[in-house]
N, CA, C and O of each residue as an XYZ file, in Angstrom:
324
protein
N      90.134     32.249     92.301
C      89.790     31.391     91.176
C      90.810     31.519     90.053
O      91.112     30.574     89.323
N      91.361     32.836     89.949
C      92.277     33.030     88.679
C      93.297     32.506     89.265
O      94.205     32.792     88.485
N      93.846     31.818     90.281
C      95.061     31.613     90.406
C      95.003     30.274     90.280
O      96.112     29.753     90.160
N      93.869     29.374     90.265
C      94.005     28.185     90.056
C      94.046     27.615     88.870
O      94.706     26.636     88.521
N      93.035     28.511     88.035
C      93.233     28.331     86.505
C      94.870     28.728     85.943
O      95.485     28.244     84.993
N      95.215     29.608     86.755
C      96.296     29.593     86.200
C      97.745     28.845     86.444
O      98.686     28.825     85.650
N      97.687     28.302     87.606
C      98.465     27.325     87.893
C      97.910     26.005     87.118
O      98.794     25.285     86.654
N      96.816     25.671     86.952
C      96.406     24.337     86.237
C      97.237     24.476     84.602
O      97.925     23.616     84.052
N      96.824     26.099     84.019
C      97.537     26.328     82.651
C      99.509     25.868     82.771
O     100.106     25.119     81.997
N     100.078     26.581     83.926
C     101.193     26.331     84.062
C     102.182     25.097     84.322
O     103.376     24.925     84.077
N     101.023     24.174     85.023
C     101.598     23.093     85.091
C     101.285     21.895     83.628
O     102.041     21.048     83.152
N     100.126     22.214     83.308
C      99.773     21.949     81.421
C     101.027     22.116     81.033
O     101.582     21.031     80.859
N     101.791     23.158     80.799
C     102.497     23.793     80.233
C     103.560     22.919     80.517
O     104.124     22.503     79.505
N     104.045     22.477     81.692
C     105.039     21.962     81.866
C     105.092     19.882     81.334
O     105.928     19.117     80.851
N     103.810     19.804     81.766
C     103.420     18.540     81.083
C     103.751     18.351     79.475
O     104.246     17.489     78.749
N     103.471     18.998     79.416
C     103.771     19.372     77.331
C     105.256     19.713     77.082
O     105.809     19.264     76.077
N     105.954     20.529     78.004
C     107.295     20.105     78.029
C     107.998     19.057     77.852
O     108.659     18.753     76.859
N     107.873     18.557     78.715
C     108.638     17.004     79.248
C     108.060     15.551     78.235
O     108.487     14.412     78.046
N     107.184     16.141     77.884
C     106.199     15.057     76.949
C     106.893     15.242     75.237
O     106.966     14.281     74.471
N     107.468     16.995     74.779
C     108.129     17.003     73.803
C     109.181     16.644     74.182
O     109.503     15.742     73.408
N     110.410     16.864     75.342
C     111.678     16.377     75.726
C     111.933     15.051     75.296
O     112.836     14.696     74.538
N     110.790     14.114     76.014
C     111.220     12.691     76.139
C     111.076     12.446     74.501
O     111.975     11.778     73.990
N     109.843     13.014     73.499
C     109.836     12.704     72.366
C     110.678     12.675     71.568
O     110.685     11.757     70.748
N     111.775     13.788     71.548
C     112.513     14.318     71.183
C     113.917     13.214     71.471
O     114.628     12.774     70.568
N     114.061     12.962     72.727
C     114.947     11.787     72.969
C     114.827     10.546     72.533
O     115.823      9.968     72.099
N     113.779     10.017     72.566
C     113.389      9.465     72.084
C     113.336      8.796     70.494
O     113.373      7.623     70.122
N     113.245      9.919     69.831
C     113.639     10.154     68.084
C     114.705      9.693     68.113
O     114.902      8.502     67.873
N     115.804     10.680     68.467
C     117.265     10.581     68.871
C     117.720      9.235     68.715
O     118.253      8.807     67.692
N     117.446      8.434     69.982
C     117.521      7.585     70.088
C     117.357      6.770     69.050
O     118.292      6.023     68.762
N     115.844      6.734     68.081
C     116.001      5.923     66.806
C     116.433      5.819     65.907
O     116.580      4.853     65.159
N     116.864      7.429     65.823
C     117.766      8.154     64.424
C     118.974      7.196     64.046
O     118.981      6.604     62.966
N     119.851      7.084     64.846
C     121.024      6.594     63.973
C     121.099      5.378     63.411
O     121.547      5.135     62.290
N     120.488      4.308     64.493
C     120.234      2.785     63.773
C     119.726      3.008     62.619
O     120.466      2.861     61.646
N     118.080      3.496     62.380
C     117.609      4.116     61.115
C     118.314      4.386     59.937
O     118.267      3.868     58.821
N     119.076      5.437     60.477
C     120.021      6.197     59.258
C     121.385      5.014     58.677
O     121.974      4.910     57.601
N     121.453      4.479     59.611
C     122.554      3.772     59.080
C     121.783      2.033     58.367
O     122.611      1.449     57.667
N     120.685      1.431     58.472
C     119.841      1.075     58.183
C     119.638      1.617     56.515
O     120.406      1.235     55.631
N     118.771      2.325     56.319
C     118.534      3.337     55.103
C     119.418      3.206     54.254
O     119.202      2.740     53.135
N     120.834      3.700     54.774
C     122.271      3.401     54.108
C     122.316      1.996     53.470
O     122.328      1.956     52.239
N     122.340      0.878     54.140
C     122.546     -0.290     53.654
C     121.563     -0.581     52.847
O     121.913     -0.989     51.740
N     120.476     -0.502     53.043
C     119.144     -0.589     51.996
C     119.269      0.140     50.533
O     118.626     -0.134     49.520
N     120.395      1.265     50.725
C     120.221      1.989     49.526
C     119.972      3.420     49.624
O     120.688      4.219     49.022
N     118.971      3.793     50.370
C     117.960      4.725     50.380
C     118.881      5.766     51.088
O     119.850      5.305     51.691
N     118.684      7.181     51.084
C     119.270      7.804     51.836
C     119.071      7.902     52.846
O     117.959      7.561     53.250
N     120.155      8.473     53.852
C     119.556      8.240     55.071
C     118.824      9.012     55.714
O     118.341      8.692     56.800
N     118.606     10.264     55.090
C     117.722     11.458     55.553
C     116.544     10.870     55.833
O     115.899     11.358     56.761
N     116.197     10.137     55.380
C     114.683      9.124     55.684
C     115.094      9.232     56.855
O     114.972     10.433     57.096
N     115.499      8.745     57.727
C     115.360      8.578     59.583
C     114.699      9.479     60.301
O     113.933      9.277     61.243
N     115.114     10.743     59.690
C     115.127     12.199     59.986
C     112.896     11.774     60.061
O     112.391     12.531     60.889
N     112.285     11.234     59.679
C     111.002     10.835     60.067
C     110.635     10.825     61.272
O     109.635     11.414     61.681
N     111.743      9.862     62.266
C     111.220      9.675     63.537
C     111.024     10.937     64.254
O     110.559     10.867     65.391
N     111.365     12.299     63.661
C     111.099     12.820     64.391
C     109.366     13.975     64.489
O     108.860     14.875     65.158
N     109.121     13.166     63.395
C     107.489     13.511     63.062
C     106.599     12.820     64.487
O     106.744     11.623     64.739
N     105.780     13.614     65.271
C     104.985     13.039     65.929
C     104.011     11.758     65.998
O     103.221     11.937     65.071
N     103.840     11.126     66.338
C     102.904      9.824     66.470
C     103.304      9.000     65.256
O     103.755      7.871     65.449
N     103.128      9.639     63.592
C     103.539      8.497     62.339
C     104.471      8.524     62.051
O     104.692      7.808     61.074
N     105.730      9.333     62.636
C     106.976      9.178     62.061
C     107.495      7.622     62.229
O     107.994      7.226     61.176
N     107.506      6.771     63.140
C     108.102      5.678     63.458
C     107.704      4.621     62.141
O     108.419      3.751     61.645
N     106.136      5.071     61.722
C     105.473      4.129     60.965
C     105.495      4.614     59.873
O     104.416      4.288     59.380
N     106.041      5.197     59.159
C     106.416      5.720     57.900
C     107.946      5.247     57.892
O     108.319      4.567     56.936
N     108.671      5.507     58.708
C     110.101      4.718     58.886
C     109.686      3.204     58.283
O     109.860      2.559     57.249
N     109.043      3.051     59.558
C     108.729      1.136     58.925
C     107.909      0.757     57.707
O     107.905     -0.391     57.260
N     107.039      2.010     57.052
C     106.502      1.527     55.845
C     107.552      1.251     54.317
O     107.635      0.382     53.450
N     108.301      2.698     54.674
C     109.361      2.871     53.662
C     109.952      1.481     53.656
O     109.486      0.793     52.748
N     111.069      0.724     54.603
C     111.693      0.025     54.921
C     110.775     -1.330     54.199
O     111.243     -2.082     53.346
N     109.316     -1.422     54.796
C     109.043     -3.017     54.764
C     108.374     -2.757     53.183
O     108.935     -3.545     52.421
N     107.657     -2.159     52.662
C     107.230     -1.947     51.423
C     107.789     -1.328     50.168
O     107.349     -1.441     49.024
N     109.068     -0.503     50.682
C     109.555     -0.169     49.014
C     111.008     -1.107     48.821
O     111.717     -1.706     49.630
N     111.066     -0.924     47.403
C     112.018     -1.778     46.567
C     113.690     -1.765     47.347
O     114.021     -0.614     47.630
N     114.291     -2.371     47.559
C     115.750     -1.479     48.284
C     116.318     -1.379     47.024
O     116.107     -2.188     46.120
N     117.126     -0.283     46.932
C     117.913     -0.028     45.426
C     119.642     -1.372     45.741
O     120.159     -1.937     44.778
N     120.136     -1.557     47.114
C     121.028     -2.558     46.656
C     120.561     -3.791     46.781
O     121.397     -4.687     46.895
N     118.530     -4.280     46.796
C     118.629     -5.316     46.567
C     118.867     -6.471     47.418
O     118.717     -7.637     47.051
N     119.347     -5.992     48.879
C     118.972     -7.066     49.999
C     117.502     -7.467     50.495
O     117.257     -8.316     51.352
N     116.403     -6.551     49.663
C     115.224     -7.286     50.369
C     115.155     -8.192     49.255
O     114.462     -9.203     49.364
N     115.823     -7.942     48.139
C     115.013     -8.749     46.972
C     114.932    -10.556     47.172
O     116.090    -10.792     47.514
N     114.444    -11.461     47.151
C     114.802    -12.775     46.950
C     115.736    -13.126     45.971
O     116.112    -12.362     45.083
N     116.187    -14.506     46.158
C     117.687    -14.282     45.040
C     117.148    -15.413     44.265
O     116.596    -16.466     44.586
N     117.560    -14.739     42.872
C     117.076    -16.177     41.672
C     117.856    -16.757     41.301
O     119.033    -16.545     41.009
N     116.782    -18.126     41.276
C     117.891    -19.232     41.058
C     117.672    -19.845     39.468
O     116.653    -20.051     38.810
N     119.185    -20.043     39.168
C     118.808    -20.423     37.715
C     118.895    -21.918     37.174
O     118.585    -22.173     36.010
């Protein structure tokens, strides 16, 4: 019996591996568009550095982005005089 529980723990174990790996690549993967993104918006780009927060990092990326002010002003609408 202990050897099954403990192979069930070990292969858990390995599931949770591969599940942080791909996450982790994954981030990666979003980081630089992000960061260089951020840049043009203004904002620094350490903001990207989010995606690598579990489950809300992606959506804190996209809240920042779609809801705050950009400091150079490309989200702003342009007035006309």
């Amino acid at each position: 019996m202990m050897t099954v529980i403990g192979w069930l723990i070990g292969l858990s174990m390995v599931a949770l591996m591969a599940l942080l790996v791909v996450h982790v690549l994954f981030a990666l993967l979003l980081i630089v568009p992000s960061w260089r993104i951020f840049e043009r918006a203004g904002y620094s780009g350490l903001y990207a550095l989010f995606h690598l927060v579990p489950v809300i990092g992606p959506f804190i990326v996209m809240a920042i982005l779609a809801f705050g002010d950009w400091p150079n002003g490309e989200g702003k609408p342009a007035v006309r005089s």
